[in-house]
Residue frames relative to the residue before (quaternion, step in Angstrom):
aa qw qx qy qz dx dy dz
X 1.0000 0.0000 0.0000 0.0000 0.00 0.00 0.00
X 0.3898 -0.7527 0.4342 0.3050 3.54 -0.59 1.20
X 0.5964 -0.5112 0.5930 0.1770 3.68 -1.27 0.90
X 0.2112 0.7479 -0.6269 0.0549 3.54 -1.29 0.04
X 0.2636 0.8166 -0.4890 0.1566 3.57 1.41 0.70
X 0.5041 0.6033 -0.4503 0.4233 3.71 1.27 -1.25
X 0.7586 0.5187 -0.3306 0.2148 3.20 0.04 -1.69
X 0.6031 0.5882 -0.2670 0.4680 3.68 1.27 -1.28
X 0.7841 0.3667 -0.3383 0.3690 3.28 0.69 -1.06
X 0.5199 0.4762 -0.5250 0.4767 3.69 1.18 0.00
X 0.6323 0.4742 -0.5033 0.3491 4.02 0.10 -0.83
X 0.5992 0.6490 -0.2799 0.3761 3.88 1.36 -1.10
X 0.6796 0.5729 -0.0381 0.4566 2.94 1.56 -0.83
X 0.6230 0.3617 -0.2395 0.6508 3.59 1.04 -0.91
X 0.5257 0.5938 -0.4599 0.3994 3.98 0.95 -1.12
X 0.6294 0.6041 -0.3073 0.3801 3.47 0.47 -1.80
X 0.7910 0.3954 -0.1478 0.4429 3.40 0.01 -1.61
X 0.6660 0.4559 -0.3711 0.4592 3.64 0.81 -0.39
X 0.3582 0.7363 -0.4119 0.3999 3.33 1.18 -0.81
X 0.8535 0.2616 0.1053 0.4382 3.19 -0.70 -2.52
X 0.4373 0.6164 -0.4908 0.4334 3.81 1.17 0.75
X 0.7762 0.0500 -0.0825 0.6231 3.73 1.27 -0.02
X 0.2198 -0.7043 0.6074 0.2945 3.54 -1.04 0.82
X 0.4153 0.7799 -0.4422 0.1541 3.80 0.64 0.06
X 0.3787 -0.7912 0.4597 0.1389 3.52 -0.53 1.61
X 0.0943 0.8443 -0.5265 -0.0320 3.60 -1.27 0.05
X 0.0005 -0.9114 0.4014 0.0908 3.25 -0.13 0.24
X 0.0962 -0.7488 0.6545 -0.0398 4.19 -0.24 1.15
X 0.2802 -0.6015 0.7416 0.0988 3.31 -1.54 1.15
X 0.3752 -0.6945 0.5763 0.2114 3.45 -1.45 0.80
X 0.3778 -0.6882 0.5823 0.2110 4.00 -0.61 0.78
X 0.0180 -0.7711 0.5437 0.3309 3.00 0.41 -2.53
X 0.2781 0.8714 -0.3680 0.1671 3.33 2.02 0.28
X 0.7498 0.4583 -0.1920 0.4369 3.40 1.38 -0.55
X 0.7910 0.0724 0.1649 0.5848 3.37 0.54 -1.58
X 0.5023 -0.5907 0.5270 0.3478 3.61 -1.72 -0.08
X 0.4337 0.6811 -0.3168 0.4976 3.68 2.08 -0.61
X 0.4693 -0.6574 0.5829 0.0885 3.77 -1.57 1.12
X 0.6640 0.5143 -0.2758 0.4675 2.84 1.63 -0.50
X 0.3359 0.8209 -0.3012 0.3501 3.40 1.25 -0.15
X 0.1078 0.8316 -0.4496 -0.3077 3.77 0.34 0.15
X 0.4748 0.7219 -0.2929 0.4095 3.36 1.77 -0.03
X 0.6281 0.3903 -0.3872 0.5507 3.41 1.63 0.55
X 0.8242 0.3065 -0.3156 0.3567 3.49 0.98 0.48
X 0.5927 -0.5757 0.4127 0.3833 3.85 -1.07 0.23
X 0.8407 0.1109 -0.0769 0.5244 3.53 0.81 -0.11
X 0.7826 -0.3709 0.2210 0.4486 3.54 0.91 0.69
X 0.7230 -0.3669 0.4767 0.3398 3.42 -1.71 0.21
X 0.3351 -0.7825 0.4899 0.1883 3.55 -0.56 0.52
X 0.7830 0.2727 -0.2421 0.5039 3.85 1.26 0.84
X 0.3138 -0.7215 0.6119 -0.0802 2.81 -1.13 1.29
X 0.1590 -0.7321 0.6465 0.1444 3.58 -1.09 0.53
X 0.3914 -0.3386 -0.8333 0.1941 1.69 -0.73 2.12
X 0.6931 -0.2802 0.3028 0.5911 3.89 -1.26 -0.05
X 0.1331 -0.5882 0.7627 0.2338 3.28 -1.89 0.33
X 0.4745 -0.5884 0.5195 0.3985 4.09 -0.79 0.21
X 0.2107 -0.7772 0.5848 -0.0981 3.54 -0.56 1.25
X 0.1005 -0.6709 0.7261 0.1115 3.48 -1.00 0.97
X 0.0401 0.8394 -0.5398 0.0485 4.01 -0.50 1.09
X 0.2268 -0.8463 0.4818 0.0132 3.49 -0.47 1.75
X 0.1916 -0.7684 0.5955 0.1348 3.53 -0.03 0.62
X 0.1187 -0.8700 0.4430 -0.1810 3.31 -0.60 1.71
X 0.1090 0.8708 -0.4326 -0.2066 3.20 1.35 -1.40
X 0.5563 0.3095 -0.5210 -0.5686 1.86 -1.26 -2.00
X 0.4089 0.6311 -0.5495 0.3640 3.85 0.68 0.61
X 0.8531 0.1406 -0.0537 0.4996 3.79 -1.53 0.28
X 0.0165 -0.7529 0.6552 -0.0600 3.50 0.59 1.19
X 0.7093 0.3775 -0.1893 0.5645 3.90 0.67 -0.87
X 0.3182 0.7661 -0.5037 0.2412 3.82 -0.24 1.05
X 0.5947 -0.6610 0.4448 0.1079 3.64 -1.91 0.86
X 0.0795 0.7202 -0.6734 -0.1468 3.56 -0.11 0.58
X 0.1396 -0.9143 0.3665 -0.1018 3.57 -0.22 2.12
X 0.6139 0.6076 -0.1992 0.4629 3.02 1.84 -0.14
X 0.2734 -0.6899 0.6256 0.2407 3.62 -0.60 1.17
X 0.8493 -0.2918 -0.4400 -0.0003 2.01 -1.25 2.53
X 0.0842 -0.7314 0.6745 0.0543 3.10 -0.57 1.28
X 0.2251 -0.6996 0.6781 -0.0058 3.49 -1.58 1.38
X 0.0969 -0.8745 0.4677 -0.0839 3.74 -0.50 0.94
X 0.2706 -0.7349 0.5754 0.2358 3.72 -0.61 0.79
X 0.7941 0.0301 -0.0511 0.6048 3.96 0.74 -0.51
X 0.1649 -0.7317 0.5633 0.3465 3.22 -1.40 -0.29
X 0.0911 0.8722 -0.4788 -0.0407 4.28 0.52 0.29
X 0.3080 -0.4846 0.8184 -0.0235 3.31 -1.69 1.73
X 0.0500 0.7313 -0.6777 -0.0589 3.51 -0.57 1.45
X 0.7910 -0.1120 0.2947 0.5243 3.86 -1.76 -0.11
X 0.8585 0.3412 -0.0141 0.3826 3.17 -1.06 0.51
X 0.6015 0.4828 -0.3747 0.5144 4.15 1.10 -0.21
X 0.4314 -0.5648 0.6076 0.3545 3.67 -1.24 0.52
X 0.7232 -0.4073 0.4653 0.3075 2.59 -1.96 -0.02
X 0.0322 0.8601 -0.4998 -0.0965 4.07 -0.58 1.17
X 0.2649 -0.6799 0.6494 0.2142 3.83 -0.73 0.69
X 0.1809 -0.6753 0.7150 0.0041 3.87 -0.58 1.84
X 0.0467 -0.4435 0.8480 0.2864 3.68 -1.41 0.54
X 0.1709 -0.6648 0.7023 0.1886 2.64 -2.04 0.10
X 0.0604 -0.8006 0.5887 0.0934 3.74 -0.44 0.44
X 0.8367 -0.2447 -0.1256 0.4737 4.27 1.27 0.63
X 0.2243 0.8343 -0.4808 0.1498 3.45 0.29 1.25
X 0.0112 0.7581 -0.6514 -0.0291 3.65 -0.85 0.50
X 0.2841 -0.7956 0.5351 -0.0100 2.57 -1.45 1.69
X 0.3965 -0.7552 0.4945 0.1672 3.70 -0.54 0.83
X 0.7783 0.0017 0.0603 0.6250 4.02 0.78 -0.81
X 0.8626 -0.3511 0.1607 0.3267 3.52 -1.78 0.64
X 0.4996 -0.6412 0.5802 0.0510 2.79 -1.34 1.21
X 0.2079 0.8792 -0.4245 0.0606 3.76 0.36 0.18
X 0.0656 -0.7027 0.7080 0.0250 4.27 -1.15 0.89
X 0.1243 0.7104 -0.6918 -0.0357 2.79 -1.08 0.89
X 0.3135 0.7040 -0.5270 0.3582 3.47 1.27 0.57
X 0.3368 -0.7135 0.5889 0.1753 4.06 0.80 0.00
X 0.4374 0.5071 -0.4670 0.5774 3.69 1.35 1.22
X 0.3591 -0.4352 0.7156 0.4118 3.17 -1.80 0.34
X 0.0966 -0.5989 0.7946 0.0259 3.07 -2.43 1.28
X 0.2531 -0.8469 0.4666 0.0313 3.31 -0.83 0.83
X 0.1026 -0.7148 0.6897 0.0537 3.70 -0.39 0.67
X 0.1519 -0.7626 0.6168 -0.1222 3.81 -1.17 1.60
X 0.2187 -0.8406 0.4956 0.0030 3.35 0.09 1.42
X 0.5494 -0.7282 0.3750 0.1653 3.17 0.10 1.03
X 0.2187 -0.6550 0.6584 0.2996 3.81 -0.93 0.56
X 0.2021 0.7616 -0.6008 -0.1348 4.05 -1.12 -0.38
X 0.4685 -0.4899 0.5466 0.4917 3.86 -1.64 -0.12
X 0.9271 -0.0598 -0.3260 0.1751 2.38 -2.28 1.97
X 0.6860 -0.0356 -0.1148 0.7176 3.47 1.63 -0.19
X 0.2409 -0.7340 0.6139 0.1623 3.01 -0.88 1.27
X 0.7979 -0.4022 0.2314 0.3848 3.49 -1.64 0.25
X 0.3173 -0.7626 0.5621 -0.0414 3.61 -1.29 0.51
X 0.1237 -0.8070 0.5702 -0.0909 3.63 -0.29 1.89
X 0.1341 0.7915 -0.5948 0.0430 3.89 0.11 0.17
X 0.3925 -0.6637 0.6328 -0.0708 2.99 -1.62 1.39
X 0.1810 0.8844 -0.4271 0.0510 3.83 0.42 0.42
X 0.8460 -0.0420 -0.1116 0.5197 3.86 -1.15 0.37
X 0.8501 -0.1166 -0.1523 0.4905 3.81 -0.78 0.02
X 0.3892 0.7649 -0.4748 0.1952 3.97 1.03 -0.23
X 0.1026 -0.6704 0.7338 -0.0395 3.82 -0.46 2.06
X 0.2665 -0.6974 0.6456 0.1605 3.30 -1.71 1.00
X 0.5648 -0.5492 0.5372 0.3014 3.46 -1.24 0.93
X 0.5562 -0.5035 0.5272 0.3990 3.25 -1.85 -1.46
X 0.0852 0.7627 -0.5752 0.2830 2.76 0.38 2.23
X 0.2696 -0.7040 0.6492 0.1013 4.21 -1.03 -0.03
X 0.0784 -0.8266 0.5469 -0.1077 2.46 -0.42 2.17
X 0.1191 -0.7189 0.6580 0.1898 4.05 -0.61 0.71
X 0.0359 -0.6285 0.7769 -0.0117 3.51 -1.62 0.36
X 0.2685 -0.8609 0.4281 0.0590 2.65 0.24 2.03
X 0.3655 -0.6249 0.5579 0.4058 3.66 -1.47 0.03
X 0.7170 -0.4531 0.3946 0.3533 3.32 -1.83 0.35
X 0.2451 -0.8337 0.4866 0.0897 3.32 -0.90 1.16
X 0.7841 0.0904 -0.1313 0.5998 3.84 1.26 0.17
X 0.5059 -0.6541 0.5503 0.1153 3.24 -1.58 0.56
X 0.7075 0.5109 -0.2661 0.4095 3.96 -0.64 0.65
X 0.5936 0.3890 -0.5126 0.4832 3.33 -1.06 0.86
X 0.4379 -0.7175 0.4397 0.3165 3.51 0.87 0.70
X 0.7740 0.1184 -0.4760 0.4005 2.95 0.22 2.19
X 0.4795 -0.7198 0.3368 0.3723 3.95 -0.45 0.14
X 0.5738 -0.6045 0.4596 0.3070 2.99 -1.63 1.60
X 0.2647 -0.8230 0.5026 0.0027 3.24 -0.52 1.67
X 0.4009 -0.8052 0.3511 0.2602 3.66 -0.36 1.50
X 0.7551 -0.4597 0.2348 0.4042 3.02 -1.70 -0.39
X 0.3777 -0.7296 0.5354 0.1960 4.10 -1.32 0.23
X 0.0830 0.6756 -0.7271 -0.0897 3.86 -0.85 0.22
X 0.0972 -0.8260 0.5499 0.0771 3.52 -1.04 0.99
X 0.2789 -0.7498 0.5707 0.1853 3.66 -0.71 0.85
X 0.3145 0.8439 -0.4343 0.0168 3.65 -0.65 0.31
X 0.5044 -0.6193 0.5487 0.2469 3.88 -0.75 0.19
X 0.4163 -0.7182 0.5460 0.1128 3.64 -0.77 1.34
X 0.6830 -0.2320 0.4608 0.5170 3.74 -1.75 -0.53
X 0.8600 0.4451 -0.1155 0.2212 3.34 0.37 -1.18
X 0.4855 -0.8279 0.1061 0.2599 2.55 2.30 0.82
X 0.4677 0.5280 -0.5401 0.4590 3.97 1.59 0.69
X 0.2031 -0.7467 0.5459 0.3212 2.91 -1.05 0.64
X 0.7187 -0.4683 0.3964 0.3270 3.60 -1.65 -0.16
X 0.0206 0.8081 -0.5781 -0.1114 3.63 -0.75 0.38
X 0.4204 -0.5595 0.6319 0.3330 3.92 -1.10 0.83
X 0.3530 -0.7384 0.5718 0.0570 3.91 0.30 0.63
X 0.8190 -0.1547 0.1225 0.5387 3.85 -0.83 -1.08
X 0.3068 0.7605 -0.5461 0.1713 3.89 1.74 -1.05
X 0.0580 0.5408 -0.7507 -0.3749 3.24 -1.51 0.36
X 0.4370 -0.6568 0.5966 0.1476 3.54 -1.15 0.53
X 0.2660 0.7146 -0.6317 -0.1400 3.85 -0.89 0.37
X 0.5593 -0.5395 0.6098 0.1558 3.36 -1.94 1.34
X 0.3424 0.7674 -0.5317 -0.1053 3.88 -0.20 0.25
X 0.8860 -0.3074 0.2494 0.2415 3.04 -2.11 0.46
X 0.5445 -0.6498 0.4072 0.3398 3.44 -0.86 0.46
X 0.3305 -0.8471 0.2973 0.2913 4.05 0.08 0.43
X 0.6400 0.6325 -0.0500 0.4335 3.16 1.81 -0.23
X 0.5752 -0.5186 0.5551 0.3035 3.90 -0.31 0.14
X 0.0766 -0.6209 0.6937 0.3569 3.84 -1.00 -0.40
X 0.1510 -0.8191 0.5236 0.1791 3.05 -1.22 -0.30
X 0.6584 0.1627 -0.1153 0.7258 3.61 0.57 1.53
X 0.7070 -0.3178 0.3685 0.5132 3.40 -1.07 -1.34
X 0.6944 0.5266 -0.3451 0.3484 3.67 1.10 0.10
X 0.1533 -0.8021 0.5746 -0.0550 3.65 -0.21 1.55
X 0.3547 -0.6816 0.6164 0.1721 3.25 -1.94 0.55
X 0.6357 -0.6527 0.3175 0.2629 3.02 -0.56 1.52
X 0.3050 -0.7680 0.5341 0.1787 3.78 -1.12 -0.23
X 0.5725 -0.5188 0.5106 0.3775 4.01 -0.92 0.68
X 0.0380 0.8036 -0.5836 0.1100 3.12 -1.14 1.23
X 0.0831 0.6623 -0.7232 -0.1775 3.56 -1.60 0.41
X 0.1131 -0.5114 0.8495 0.0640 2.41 -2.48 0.59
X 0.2626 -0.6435 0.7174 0.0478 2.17 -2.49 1.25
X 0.1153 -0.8005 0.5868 0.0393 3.72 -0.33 0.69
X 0.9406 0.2483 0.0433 0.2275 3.68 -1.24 0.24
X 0.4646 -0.5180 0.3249 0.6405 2.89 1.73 0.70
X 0.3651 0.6360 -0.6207 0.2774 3.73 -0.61 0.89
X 0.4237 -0.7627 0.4876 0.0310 3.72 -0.79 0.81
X 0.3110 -0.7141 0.5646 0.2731 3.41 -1.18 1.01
X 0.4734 -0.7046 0.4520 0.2741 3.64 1.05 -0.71
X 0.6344 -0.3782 0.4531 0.4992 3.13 -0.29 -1.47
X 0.4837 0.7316 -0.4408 0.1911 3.61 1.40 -0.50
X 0.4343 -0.4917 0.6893 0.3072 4.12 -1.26 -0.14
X 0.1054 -0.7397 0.6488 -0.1441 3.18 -1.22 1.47
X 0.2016 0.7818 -0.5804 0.1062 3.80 0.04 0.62
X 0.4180 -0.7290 0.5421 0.0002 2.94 -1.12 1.85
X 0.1749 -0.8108 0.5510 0.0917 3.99 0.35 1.03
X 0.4004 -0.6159 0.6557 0.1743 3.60 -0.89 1.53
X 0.3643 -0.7650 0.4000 0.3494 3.38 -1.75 0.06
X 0.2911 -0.8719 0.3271 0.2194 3.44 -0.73 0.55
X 0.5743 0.4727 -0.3668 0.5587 3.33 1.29 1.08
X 0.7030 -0.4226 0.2803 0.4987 3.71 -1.05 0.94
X 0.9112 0.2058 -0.0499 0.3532 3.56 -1.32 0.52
X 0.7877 0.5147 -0.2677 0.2073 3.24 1.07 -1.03
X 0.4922 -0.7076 0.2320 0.4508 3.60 -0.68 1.23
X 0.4345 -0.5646 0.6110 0.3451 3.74 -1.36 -0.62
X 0.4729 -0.7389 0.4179 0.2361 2.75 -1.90 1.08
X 0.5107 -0.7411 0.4354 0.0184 3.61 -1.55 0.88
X 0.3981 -0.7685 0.5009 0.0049 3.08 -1.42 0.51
X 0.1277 0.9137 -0.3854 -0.0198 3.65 0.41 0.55
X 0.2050 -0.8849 0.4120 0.0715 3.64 -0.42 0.47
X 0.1786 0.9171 -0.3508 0.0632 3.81 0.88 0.57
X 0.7624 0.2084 -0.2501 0.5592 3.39 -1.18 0.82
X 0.7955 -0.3101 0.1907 0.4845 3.70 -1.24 -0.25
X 0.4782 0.7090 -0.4869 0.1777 3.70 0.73 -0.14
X 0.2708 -0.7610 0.5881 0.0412 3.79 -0.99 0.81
X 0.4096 -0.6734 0.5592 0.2571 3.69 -1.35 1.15
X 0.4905 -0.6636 0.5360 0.1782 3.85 0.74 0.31
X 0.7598 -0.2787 0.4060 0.4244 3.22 -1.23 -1.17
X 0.4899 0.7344 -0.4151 0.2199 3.80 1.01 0.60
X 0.4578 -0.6582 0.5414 0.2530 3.16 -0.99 0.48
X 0.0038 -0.8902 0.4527 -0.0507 3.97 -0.52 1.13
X 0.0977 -0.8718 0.4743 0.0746 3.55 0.39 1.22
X 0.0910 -0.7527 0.6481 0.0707 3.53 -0.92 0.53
X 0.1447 -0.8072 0.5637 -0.0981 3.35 -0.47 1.51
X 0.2477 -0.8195 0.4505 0.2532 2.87 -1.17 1.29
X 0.6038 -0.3166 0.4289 0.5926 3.43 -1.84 -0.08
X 0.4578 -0.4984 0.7356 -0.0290 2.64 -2.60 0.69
X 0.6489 0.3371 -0.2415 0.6380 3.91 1.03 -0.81
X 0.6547 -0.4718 0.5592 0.1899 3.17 -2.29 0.25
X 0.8381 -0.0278 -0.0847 0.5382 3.56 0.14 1.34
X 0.5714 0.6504 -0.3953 0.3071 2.84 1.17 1.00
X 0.5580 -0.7864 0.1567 0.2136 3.68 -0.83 0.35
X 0.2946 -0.8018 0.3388 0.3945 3.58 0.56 0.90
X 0.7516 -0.4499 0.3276 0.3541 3.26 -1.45 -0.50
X 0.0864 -0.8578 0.5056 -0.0321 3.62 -0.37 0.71
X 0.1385 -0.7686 0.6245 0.0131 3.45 -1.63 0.94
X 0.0874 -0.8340 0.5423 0.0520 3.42 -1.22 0.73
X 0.2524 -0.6026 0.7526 0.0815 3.47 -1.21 0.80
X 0.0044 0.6324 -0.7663 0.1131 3.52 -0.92 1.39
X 0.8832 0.2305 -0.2572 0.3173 3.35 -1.81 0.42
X 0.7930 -0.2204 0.2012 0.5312 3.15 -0.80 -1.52
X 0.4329 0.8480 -0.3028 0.0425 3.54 1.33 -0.17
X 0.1410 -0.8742 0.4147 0.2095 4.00 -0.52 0.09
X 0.6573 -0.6252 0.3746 0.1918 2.87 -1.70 0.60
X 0.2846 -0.8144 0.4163 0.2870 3.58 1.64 -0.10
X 0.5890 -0.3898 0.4863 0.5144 3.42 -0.81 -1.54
X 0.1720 0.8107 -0.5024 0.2465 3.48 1.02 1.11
X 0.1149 -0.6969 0.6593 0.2576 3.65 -1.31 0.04
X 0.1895 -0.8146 0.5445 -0.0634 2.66 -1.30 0.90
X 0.1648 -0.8455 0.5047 -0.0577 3.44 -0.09 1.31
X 0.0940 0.7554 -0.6440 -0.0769 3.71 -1.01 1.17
X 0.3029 -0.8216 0.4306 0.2188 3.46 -0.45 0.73
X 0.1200 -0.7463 0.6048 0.2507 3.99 -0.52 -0.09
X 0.6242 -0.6713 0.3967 -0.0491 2.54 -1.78 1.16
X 0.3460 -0.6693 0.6098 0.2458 3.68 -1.23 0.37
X 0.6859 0.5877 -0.2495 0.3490 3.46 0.40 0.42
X 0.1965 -0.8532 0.4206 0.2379 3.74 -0.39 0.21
X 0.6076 0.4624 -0.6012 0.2356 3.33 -1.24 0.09
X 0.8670 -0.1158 0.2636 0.4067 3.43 -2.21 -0.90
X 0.7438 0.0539 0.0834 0.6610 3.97 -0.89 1.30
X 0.5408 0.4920 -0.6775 0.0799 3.46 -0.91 0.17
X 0.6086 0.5588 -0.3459 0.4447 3.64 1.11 -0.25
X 0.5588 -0.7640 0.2251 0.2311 3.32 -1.14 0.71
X 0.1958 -0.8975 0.3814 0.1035 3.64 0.46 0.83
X 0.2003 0.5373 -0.8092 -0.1280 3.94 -1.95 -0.50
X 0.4653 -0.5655 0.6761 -0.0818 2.07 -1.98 0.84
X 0.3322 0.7995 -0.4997 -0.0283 3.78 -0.86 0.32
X 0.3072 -0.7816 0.5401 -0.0555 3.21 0.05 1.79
X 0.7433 0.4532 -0.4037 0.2813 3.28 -1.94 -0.55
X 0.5599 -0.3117 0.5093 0.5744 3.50 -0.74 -1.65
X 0.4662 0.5722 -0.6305 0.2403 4.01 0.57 0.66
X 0.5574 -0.5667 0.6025 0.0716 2.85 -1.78 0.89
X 0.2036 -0.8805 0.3352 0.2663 3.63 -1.25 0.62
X 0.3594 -0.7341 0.1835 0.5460 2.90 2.48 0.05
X 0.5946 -0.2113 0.3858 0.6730 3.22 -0.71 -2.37
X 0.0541 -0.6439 0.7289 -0.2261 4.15 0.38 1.09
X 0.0862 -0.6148 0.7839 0.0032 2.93 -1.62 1.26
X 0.0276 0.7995 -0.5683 0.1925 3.82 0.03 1.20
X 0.3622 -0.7245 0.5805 -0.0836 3.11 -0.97 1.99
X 0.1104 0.8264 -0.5516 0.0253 3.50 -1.07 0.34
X 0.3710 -0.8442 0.3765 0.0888 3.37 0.32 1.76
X 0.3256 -0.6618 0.5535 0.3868 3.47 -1.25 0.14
X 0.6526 -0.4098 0.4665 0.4342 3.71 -1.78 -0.05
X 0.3953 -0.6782 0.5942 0.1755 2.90 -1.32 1.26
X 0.7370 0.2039 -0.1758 0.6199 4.38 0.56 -0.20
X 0.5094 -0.7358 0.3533 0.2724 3.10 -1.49 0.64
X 0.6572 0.3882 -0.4100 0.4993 3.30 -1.27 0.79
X 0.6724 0.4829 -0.4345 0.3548 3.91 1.34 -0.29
X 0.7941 -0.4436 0.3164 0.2695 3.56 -1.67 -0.19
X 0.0248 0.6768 -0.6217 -0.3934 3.92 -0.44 -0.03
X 0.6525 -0.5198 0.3560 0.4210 3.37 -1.29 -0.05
X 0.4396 -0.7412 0.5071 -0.0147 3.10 -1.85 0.62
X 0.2442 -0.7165 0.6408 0.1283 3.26 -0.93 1.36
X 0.0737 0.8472 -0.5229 -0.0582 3.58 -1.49 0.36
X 0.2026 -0.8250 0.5180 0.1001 3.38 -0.22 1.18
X 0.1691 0.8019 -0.5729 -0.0142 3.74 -0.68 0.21
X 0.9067 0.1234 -0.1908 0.3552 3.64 -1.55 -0.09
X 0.7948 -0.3353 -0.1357 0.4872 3.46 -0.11 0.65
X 0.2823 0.7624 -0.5580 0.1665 4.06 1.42 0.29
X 0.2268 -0.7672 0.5950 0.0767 3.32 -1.57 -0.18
X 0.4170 -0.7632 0.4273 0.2470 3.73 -0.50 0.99
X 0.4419 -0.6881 0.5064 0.2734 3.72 1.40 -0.61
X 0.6672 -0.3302 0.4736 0.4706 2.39 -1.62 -1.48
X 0.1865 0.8493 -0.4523 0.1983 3.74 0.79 0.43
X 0.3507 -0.6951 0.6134 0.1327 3.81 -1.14 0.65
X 0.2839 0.8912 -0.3529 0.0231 3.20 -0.28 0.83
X 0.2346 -0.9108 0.3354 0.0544 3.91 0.59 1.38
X 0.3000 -0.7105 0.6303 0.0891 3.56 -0.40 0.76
X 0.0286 -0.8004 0.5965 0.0527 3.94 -0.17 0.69
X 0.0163 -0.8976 0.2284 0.3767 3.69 -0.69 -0.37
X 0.8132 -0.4441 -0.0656 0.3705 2.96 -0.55 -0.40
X 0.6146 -0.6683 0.3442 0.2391 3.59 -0.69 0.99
X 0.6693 0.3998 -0.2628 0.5685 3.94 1.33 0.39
X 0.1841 -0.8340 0.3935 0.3401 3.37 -0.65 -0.59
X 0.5730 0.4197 -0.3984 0.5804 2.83 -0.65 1.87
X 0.3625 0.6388 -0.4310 0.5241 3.28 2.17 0.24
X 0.3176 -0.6201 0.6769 0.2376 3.28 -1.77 0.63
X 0.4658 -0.6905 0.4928 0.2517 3.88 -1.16 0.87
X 0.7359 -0.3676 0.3955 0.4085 3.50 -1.07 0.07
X 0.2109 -0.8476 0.4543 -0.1751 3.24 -1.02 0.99
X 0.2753 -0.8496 0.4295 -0.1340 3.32 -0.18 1.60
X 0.3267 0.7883 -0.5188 0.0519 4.16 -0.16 0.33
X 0.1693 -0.7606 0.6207 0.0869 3.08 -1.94 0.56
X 0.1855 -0.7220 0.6623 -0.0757 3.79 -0.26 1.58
X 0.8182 0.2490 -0.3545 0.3781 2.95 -1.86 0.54
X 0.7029 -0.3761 0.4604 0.3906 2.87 -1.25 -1.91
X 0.0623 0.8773 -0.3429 0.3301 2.73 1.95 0.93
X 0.1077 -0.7008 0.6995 0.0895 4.32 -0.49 0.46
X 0.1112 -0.7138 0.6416 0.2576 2.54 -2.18 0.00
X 0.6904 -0.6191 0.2398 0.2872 2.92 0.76 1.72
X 0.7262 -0.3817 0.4160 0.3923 3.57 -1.14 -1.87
X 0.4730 0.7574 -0.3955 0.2148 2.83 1.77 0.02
X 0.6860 -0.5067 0.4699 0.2278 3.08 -1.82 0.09
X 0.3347 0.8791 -0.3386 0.0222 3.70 0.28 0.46
């Protein structure tokens, strides 16, 4: 499955620096009186919300026109997003937006932010220096076709930590990572919904559900955790595939990263081939803290339950961690390993 971390961390990067290149405020209410297009200035009360370079933008999504709409222009840079009292319910694609400060609904609606899928870089949501998300539902979609000699490469939500050294937190978000929608065919795969956290960024409290895949081969969406960042107080489902040879959902802890007081849920599967069961990983020198971290049994016989794995210098801590099994007979039960030089700490297991 093709990678595309370099690329993210440069857009994280140029976002950042554009960002903190002006402290100049603004603020544009969205109508939608014209079009379904961000670019439109005839859908707002004060202009397009981007400037090259970025001005910091406080952007309220009001309507009541184009409740479904595109922020389609490479690059919108924002100081807030706000669903005040009183907005409907809006389905944003997004296809490159970085947000700088809080996301916030108080419209007591579901609002939705839709990370595009696209060919060779799919779309790109970043969350940077103090930006807390509300209760919003994010999708990071999976790649929906195959061809142009490379894979439609899904959608991204990036957590991350500015110059100015706050990091980001997915706050209440519930966030889904889905599955690729396609087959590969050969060596040419459709990407998958992803997050990353980078840089001390936070899950918060948000709902994370890793979507297995439910078509031959195709991979599952993911979770990634890098450098010192920590899942807090989140809730992380790993779902399994649903198709023959397909790949369930999956999380990682890379580096120095922790496991806070997260749950963490891998599920096992009714199905057979490579990965279909739900898995994490935590490699490097990450740490699982007080992780409460579930590992289901196979739901059919002869399948997988899901799987925890600790390896090169990580540690389980103080972590909880339950092997269940399996729910058929002939089901394998939930599954726990240590490789390398990997401990298990104090945990509970």
């Amino acid at each position: 499955m093709k990678k595309n971390f370099p690329i993210i961390a440069f857009f994280v990067a140029a976002a950042v620096a554009v960002l903190l290149a002006t402290s100049t405020r603004a603020s544009t209410t969205w109508t939608g009186a014209s079009s379904a297009n961000w670019s439109d200035p005839g859908n707002w009360t004060n202009g397009v919300p981007v400037t090259m370079p970025a001005s910091n933008v406080d952007v309220i999504m009001l309507g009541p026109g184009n409740t479904t709409n595109t922020a389609n222009t490479f690059q919108y840079f924002l100081s807030s997003l706000q669903f005040p009292s009183g907005a409907p319910s809006f389905l944003i694609h997004i296809k490159n937006v970085t947000i700088s400060g809080p996301v916030t609904n108080d419209s007591g609606l579901t609002q939705t932010l839709f990370v595009d899928p696209g060919h060779l870089q799919g779309a790109i949501l970043v969350f940077g220096h103090d930006a807390v998300v509300g209760a919003i539902h994010i999708i990071n979609e999976g790649g929906q076709t195959l061809g142009g000699g490379g894979p439609n490469e899904g959608g991204t939500t990036v957590f991350t930590t500015g110059t100015i050294g706050v990091p980001a937190s997915a706050g209440q978000a519930t966030i889904d990572n889905n599955a690729a929608a396609v087959s590969p065919l050969g060596s040419d795969h459709a990407g998958v919904g992803s997050t990353e956290f980078r840089s001390g960024a936070k899950g918060g409290t948000a709902t994370i559900n890793n979507n297995g895949g439910a078509v031959t081969g195709a991979g599952g969406g993911h979770t990634t955790f890098f450098n010192t960042s920590t899942a807090e107080n989140a809730t992380i489902n790993n779902f399994a595939a649903t198709a023959t040879d397909a790949v369930a959902g999956r999380t990682f802890f890379n580096d120095s990263t922790k496991g806070g007081s997260a749950t963490i849920n891998n599920y096992g599967t009714g199905v057979t081939g490579s990965f279909p069961n739900g898995f994490t990983n935590f490699t490097g020198s990450s740490n699982a803290e007080s992780a409460v971290i579930n590992n289901y049994g196979g739901t059919g016989a002869g399948t997988l339950g899901g799987n925890t794995q600790f390896d090169s210098n990580a540690t389980a801590a103080n972590a909880t961690i339950t092997n269940n099994g399996g729910t058929a007979a002939g089901a394998f039960g939930g599954a726990t390993f240590f490789l390398s030089s990997a401990t298990a700490g104090n945990a509970t297991i």
